[in-house]
Structures are given as structure tokens and as C-alpha cells.
N, C-alpha and C positions, 0 to 999 in steps of 0.2 A: 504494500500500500504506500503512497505516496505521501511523502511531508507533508502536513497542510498545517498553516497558519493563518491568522485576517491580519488586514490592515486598514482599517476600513476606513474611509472617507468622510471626514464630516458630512452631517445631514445639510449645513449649510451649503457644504462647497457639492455636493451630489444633487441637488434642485437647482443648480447651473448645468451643471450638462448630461442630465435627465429626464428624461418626462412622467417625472414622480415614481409613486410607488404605486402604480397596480399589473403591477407585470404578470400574464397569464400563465407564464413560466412552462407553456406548451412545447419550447425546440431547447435543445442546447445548439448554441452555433460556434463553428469550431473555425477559429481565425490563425493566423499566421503572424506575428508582429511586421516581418519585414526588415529588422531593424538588425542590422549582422554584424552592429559594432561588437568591441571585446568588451564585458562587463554589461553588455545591453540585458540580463537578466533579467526574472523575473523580480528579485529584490528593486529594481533598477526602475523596470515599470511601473511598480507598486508605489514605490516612491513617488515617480512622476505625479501618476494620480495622484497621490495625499497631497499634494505640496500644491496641486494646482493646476491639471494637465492646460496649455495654452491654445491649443485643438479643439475641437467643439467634437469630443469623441469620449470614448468612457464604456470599460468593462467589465465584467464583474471579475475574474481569474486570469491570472495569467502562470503560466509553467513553464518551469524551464529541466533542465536536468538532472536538478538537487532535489525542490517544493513545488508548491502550487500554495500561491496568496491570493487569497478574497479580496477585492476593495471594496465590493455591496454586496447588502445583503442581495438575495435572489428579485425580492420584489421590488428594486426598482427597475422601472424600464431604459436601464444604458441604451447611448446613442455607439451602437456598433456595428448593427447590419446592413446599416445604408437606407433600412426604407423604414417606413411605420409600424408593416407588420413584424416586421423581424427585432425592433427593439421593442414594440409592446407586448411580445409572444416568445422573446429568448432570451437565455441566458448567453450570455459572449462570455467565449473561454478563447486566450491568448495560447498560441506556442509560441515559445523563443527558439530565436534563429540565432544566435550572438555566435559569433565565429570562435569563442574561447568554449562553447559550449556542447554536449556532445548532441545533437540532434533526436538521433534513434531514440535516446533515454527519453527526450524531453516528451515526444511523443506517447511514449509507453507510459511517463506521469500523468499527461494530459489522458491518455486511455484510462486506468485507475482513478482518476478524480471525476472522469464524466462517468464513469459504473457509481459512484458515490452518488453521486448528484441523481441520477438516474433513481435509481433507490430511496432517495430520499425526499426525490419531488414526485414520483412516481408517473414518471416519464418514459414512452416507450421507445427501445431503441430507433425506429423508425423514422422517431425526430431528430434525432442528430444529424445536422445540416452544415455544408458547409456555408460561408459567409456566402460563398459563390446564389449559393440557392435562391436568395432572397435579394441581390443585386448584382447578382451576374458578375462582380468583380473577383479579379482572376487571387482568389485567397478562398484556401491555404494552399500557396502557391508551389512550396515544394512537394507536399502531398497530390493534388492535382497535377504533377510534372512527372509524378511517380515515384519519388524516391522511397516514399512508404503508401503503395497504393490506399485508397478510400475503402477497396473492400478488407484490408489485411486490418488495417484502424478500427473498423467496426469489430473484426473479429477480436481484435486484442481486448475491445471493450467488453462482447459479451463472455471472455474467458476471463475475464478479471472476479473474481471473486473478493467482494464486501466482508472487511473482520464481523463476525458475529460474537455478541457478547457474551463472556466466557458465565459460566453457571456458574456459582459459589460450588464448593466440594458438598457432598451431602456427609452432614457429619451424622454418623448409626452408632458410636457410642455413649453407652451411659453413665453417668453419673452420679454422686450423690454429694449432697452439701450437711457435712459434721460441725456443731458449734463446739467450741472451748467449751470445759467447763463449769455450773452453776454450782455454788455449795449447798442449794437446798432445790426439791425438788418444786416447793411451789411456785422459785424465781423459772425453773425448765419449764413448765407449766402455761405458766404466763407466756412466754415465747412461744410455745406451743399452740395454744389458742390463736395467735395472733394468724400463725403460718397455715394453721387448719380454716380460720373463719374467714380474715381479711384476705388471706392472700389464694387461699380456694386450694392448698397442695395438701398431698400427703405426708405423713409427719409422725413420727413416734421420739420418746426419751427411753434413752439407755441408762442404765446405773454403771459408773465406776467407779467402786470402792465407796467410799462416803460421797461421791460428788455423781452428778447429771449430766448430760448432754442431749441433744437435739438434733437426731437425723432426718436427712428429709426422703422422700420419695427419690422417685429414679426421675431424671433430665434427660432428654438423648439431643446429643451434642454438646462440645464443653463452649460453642457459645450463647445455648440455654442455661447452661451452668453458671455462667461466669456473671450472665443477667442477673439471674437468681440468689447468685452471691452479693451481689452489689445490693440489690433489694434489701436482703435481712441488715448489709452495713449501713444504708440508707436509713433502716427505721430504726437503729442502733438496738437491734437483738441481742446482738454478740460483738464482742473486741475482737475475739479472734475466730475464724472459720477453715475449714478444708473441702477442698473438692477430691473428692476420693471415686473411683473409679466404680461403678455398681456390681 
């Protein structure tokens, strides 16, 4: 998966070379910078925008070989595609071209970040257009020239697979929470009632030697336990507690 970072554009300086926020967010359009200086990066671009692009242009990602930076969010409609439809209906996603950078990669970021967006705006691959589609102009020009044909790009997008978020571990052991000992059984007592009525668990006292204790029921998971521990220090039940294994 690809670096990603924002940098996003004041809401000020984005109502200059936007046409607001209600972008349908129907294509992702996939553009070319053009720009093949050394350091023309996507850090490089991102900048630009913050700082003030002097172009009457504006969009939302750009990727180079390393990341891909956000300057808007998705819903505003950047002036990128050339027409009406294409900035009130896309998202513009940059490639860098910068001569110090390696191209192939930068593509393969840009493939990984439009499978994201994809996914998350719930966008069919189908929409993925080049700039060309919506004004004819000749971008993403080295893609269109074939250095990484149009169908290999698509493909790389639908083989990119999105991180799915990991499951906590399922914790299946049990536990049990022992208090220090009372010196009389009616202070265990007390404690006892408390853990049986207020707190809804099960609960028995032990005798050792002249002194009491407070076992509780079985836990499964020690971070049901560790809850449960903090609970009894919370209502100050006991000084001291153990989590003992069931």
C-alpha cells in the first residue's frame, strides 16, 4: 500500500480555484503533471497548492514514487478536467513525471491509492478516466504513449488489494481475580455483597488461617480481567488483588 499523507489546502485559498464542495465524486480522473523537473515531486506539488497555486487549476492527489498527498478533501469540485463535468463529477489524481523520479513506481502508487479511493467512495472501476476522456487533452501522456498501457493500469488497480483491518486476537482464557486478605470475615462479606449485587458476578470467600479472601468467578480473557480488576480498585474493595489463571 502506498504512503499516504494530507496537506490540505485552506478552505479559504480552495473556494479560489474551486467550485465549492459538492463534488458527485462519480470518476476518479487520472492526470499526468507534465512537469519533469528534478524534485518536481509530489511533496513539490502539494506545496504548490498550499502556498497558493498561481494557475487557475487544482487537485485533489498527487503521487509520485515514494507517497501520494491529498490537498482536498474529495468533495470539493477541483478545477482539473478541463470541463464542468469532469470537475463536478471527479476526483483528479496527479502522476509525477520528475526526471529524478522512478516513473513505473509512481504509477503502481497512483494504482494502490485509486483501489483506496475506489473502496472508499464506492466507485466502480469503470470510472476511472483519463483526463483525456472528459477534454480530449492529450494526459496522461506517457501512459497514453504507452509506456504503461491504460489496460495494464486498470489491471494493476483491480489486483491491488485494500489492508483490511486486523481482528483483535480472540482471547479463550480464563481467569480469576483473588483479593488480599481481610482479618475478619464480615469486612470479606461486605466486599462480597458488593461484587454479587452491584457488580452482577460471581463470587465466593475463602478462609486462610484466621484471615479471608474474595475470589471471583471465571473472566475469559485477561482483558476482561484486567477490567475487572481495575473495577474492584476503583470502588476501593481491596489494596491489593491477583489475577490468577482459572
Amino acid at each position: 500500500m502506498v504512503s499516504i499523507r494530507q496537506k490540505l489546502v485552506s478552505a479559504n485559498q480552495a473556494a479560489k480555484v474551486t467550485n465549492g464542495k459538492n463534488n458527485a465524486k462519480k470518476y476518479i480522473v487520472v492526470h499526468e503533471t507534465d512537469n519533469t523537473s528534478a524534485g518536481a515531486d509530489a511533496d513539490a506539488h502539494a506545496r504548490l497548492q498550499l502556498n497558493g497555486n498561481s494557475r487557475d487549476a487544482s487537485w485533489h492527489w498527487q503521487v509520485d514514487d515514494h507517497e501520494a498527498i491529498q490537498s482536498f478533501e474529495h468533495y470539493w469540485e477541483c478545477w482539473g478536467a478541463g470541463t464542468y463535468q469532469g470537475n463536478a463529477q471527479g476526483i483528479q489524481v496527479e502522476i509525477c513525471v520528475n526526471s529524478d523520479g522512478d516513473f513505473k513506481k509512481a504509477v503502481e502508487n497512483a494504482a494502490s491509492l485509486i483501489a483506496k479511493i475506489l473502496k472508499d467512495e464506492n466507485i466502480a472501476i469503470q470510472n476511472v478516466v483519463q483526463h483525456h476522456y472528459f477534454s480530449g487533452k492529450n494526459c496522461p501522456r506517457n501512459i497514453r504513449a504507452g509506456q504503461i498501457t491504460w489496460t495494464n493500469f486498470l489491471q494493476m488497480i483491480t489486483s491491488m488489494e485494500t489492508p483490511k483491518p486486523e481482528k483483535p486476537p480472540t482471547e479463550s482464557m480464563k481467569y480469576r481475580i483473588v483479593t488480599g486478605t481481610y482479618s475478619t470475615r464480615n469486612a470479606a462479606l461486605s466486599v462480597l455483597d458488593i461484587m454479587q449485587k452491584r457488580f452482577g458476578w460471581v463470587a465466593y470467600i475463602e478462609q486462610e488461617g484466621t484471615k479471608y479472601r474474595v475470589k471471583t468467578g471465571t473472566f475469559t480473557g485477561l482483558t476482561a480481567a484486567k477490567s475487572a480488576d481495575n473495577k474492584i480498585k476503583t470502588a476501593k474493595l481491596a489494596q491489593v488483588t491477583y489475577i490468577i489463571e482459572a
